[in-house]
N, C-alpha and C positions, 0 to 999 in steps of 0.2 A: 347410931345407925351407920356411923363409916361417913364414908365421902360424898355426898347428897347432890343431888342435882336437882332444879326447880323450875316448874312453868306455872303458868296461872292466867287468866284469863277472866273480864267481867261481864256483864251484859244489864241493861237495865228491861225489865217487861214488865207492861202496863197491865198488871193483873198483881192481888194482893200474895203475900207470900204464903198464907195457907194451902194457894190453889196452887202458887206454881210446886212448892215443895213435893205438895200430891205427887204430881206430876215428875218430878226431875228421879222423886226416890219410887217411883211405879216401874219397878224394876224391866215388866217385860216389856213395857213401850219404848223403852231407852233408843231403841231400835229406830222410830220412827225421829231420832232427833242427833242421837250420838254418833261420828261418823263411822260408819263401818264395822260398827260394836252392835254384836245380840248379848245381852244380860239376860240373866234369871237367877232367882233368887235359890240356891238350894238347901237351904237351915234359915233359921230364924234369925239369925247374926250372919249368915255366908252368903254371898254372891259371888258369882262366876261370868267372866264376860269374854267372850271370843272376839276379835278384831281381825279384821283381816276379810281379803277372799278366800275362801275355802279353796283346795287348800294348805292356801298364803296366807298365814297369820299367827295368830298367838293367841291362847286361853291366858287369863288373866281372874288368879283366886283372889278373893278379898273377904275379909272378917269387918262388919260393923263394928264399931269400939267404941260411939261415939252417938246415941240418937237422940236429937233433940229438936221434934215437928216444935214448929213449923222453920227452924231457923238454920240449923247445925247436922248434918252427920260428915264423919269422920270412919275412913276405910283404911282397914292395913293390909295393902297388898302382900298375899303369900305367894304369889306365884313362881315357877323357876328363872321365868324372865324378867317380872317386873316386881321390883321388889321394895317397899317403902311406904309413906301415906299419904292417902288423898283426903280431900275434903271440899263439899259442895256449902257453900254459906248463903241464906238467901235472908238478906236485910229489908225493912219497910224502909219504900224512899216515898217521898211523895204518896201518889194513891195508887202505888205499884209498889215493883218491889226490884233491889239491885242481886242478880246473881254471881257469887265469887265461886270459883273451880279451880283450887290448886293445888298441886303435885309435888312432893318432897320423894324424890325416888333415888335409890341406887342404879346408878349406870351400870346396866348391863356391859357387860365383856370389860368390866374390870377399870385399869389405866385408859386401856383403847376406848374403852366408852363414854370415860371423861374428856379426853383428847376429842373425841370426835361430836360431844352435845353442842358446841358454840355452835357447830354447823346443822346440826337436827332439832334444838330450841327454835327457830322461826319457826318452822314447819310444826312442831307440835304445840306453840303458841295461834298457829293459825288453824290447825285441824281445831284445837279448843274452843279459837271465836265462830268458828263456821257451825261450830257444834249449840254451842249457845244461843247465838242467832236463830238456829234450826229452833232453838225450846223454846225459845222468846214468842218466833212465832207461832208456834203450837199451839202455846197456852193461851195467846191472845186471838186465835181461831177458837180457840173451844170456847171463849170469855163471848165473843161476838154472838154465839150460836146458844 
């Protein structure tokens, strides 16, 4: 894959991992948890997620490679900007469940984009935890209700 760059982020949410996975892999709600990201699923293995404010941002393609409810999916981002794999892992910890979300990508713009990750890794380690938290609490509103 070339010169790799990595974030990742966990969260733990008190709801079992069949419900949250629903949830994390319910492609058009992503919206309501993921920051600044609308997804939709367009093929059976493809999703497409725009980020950004319109528009300011970036479509982001991705092929499933990898489905395995309640625990595992694994995405190969195709897109021209973001390019490499993700993957969401959702563990039984106790009577909930630990979510992991992490990013093995190619640095966009090359050397410059290695050079310059040390500085934009907090920020998309921190868009990641704010993201999670947002699911955390989602599922554990719909879990109450």
């Amino acid at each position: 894959m070339g010169r790799a760059v990595y974030v990742g982020a966990a969260v733990e949410v008190a709801a079992p991992p069949e419900q949250v996975f629903a949830l994390l892999t319910d492609w058009d709600r992503q919206r309501e948890w993921m920051f600044l990201t609308s997804t939709r699923q367009v093929a059976p293995d493809a999703v497409e997620a725009y980020t950004g404010v319109w528009p300011v941002g970036f479509m982001d393609t991705m092929t499933i490679t990898r489905w395995e409810p309640p625990e595992l999916v694994v995405m190969e981002h195709t897109g021209r900007l973001v390019r490499g794999r993700g993957a969401f892992r959702v563990r039984a910890l106790g009577g909930g469940s630990r979510v992991i979300w992490t990013e093995e990508l190619l640095a966009p713009f090359g050397a410059l984009g290695r050079a310059g990750w040390p500085l934009v890794r907090p920020l998309a380690k921190a868009v990641f935890r704010h993201s999670l938290r947002q699911l955390a609490a989602l599922v554990e509103a719909e879990r109450r209700t």
